[in-house]
N, C-alpha and C positions, 0 to 999 in steps of 0.2 A: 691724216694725222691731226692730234687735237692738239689747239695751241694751246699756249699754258692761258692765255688769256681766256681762251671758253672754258680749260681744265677750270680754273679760280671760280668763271661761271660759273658751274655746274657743280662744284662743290660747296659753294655759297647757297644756291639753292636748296643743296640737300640741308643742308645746314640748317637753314629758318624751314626747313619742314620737318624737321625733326624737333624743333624749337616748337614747331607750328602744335605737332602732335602732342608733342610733349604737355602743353601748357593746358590743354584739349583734353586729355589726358588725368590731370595731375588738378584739376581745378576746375573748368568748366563743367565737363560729366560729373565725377560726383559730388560737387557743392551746389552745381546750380541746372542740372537738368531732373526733370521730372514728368514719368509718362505714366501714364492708367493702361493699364492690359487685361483686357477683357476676352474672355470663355463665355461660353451660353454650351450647358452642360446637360446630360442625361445618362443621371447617376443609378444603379440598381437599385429597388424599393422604392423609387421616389416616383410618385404617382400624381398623375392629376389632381388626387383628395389633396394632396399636400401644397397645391398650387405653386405657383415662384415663388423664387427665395432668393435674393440677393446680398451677395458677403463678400465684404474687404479685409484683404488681407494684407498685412503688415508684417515685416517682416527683417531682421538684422539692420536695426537704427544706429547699433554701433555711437552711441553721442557720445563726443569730445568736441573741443575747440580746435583747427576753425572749421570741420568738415562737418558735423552735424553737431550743431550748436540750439541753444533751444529757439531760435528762433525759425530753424531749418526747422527741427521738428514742428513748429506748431503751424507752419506754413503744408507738413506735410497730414495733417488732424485734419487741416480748412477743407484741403481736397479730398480729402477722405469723408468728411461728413457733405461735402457737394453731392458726392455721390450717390448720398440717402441709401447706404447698405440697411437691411435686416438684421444685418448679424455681424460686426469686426472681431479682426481675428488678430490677434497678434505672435509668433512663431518664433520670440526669441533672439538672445545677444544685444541684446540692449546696451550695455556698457559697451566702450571703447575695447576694439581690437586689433590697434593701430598702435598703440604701447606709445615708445618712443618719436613717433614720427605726430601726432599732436602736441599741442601747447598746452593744454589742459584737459582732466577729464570735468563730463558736468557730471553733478551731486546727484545721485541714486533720485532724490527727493525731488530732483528738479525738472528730471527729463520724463517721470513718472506724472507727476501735474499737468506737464504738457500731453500728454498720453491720458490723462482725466479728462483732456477737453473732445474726445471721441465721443460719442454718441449713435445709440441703433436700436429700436424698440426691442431685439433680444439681447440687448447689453452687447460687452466687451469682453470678451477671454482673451487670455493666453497661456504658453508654457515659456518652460525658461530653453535656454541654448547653454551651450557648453562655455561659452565667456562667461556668461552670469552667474553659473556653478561654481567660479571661480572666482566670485565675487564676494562681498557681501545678502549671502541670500536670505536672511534672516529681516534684513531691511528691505530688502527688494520684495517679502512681503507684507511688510506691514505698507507701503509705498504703495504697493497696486490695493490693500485694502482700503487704503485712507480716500483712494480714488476711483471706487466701485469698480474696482476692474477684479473680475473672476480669474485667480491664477489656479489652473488644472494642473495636477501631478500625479499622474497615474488614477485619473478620475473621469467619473462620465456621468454627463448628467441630461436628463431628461426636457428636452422644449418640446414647441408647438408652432406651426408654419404660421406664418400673420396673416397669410391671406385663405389657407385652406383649413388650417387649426388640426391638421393632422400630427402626428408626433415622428420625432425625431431625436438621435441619441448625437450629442457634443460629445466628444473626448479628447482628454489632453497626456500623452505621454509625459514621462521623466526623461530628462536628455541622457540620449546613448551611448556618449564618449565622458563623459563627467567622472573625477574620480570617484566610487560608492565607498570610501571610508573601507574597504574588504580586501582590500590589495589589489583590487584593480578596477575598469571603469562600467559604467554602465547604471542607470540611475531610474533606465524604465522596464515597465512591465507590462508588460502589452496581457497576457493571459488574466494577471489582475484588475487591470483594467476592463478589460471584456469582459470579466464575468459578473461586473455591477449592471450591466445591460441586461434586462428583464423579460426583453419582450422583441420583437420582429421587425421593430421600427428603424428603418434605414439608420446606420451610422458615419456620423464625420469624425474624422479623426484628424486633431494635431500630433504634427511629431516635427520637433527641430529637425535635424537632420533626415533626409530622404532613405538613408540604405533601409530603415525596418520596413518597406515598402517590398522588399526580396521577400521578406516572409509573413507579409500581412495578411490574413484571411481573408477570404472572400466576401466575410458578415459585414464586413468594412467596406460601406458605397466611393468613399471618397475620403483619399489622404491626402494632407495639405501639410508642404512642406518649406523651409527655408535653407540656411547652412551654407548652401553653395554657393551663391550671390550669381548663381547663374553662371560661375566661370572666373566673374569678373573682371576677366580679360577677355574679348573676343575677335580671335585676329582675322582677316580675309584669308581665304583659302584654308585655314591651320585650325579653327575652332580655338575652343581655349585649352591653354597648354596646362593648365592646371587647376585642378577640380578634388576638394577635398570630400572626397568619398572613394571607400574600397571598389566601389563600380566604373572609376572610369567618367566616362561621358554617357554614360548609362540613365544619369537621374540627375543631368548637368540642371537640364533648366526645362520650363514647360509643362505643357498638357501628357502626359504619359499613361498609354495601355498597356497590361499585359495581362493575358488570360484572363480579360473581360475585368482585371480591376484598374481601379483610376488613380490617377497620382497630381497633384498641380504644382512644381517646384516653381518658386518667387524668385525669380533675380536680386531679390532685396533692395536696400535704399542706401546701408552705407558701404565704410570700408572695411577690412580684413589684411591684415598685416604690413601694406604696403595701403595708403592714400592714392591710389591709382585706378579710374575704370575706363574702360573706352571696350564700344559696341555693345554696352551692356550697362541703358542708364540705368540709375535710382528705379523704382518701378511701385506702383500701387496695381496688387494684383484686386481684378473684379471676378466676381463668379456669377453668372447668371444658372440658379439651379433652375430646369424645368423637368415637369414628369415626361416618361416615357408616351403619354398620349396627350398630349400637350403640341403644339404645332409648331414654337422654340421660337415662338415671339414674343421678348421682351422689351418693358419701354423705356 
């Protein structure tokens, strides 16, 4: 029989570890951990001529005060240009999406400067998320042009590898869930999109949310994706109990094949409705693209 003396034990313990988790929880992960997740890729079309390609990708900064604040942001730039990408990528929801549970949000103007201090000899893109559709987006572009950052909307445009000088087609979708002003949501176009590409050159594609990846063509080497946060909870044994997309744990997080196409969903950086992450920190996603005969050493 348990005396009450161990019962008080044992529930004093559970106690400060639920404290433990909690504070773990609710403040260590996502204000102050930060990891690099790195792929070394072999994408279709993407050949030796085109040599390696290296792209960071960014994803759901969510800035408010105190959980991504600018100076989180510009702490997460430094490690991003450590990394000497080719190409950054940015994948949306930039604003706060924590409403209530912040102290303040930061100024369109301000989290967008800290996001000017990016750097990659093929520039900086991004598209928007479904938060920022909800924003002011009218300033959110003039914000990314003041700060040479290419904001893509249902647009594709044409580069060149840096170290092979072979071509390749950028694309940035319109976010999926966004109200379209028509009575109801949906803001991209993937067939309009596609049909600006000209020619046979392997294409990347942005798209906030992961689901258009169900029906993305094959012409499409590689989609790159954000929205989920990875779960943003990740329990032992349980996975995460909830995952904003019609698929489930389908396109939760990760490197994803299907029927030979690719998909890379970002755990992201900040928060989403609750200030809470745990098993699933912040994350600066790396992509090492190699060609198909390439030997898949990168340095």
């Amino acid at each position: 029989m348990i005396t009450r003396r161990t019962f008080l034990r044992l529930a004093g313990t559970a106690a400060m570890s639920l404290v433990s988790v909690g504070a773990y929880a609710g403040v260590i992960e996502p204000r102050f951990r930060l990891v690099v997740t790195r792929y070394t890729l072999r994408i279709p079309r993407w050949t030796a001529a085109h040599g390696p390609m290296r792209i960071a990708v960014i994803a759901d900064l969510h800035a408010c005060e105190p959980w991504m604040p600018p100076a989180r942001i510009a702490e997460i730039v430094a490690e991003t240009n450590r990394l000497a990408p080719d190409l950054t990528l940015l994948l949306g929801d930039y604003v706060t999406g924590i409403g209530r549970f912040s102290t303040a949000e930061v100024p369109i103007e301000v989290w967008a400067a800290a996001l000017g201090g990016l750097s990659a000899p093929l520039g900086v893109h991004g598209v928007l998320g479904n938060h920022d559709c909800g924003a002011d987006v009218p300033a959110i572009r003039r914000a990314f042009a003041a700060q040479g950052i290419t904001l893509m909307e249902n647009a594709a445009q044409r580069l060149a590898t840096p170290s092979g000088g072979a071509a390749f087609w950028l694309a940035g979708l319109g976010d999926q869930i966004a109200w379209n002003g028509r009575g109801g949501r949906g803001l991209d176009d993937l067939p309009g999109t596609l049909a600006q590409v000209t020619d046979d050159a392997p294409v990347l594609m942005m798209a906030h949310e992961p689901d258009i990846f169900a029906r993305m063509p094959d012409r499409v080497s590689l989609t790159v994706s954000g929205h989920t946060h990875g779960g943003q909870v990740r329990l032992p044994f349980v996975g995460s109990p909830l995952v904003p997309s019609h698929y489930g744990q389908r396109y939760v997080y990760g490197h994803i094949v299907e029927d030979g196409k690719q998909i890379v969903v970002s755990g992201g950086l900040g928060c989403s409705l609750l200030p809470v992450r745990f098993g699933r920190p912040p994350e600066i996603v790396l992509l090492d693209i190699v060609g198909a005969e390439d030997d898949g050493r990168v340095a």
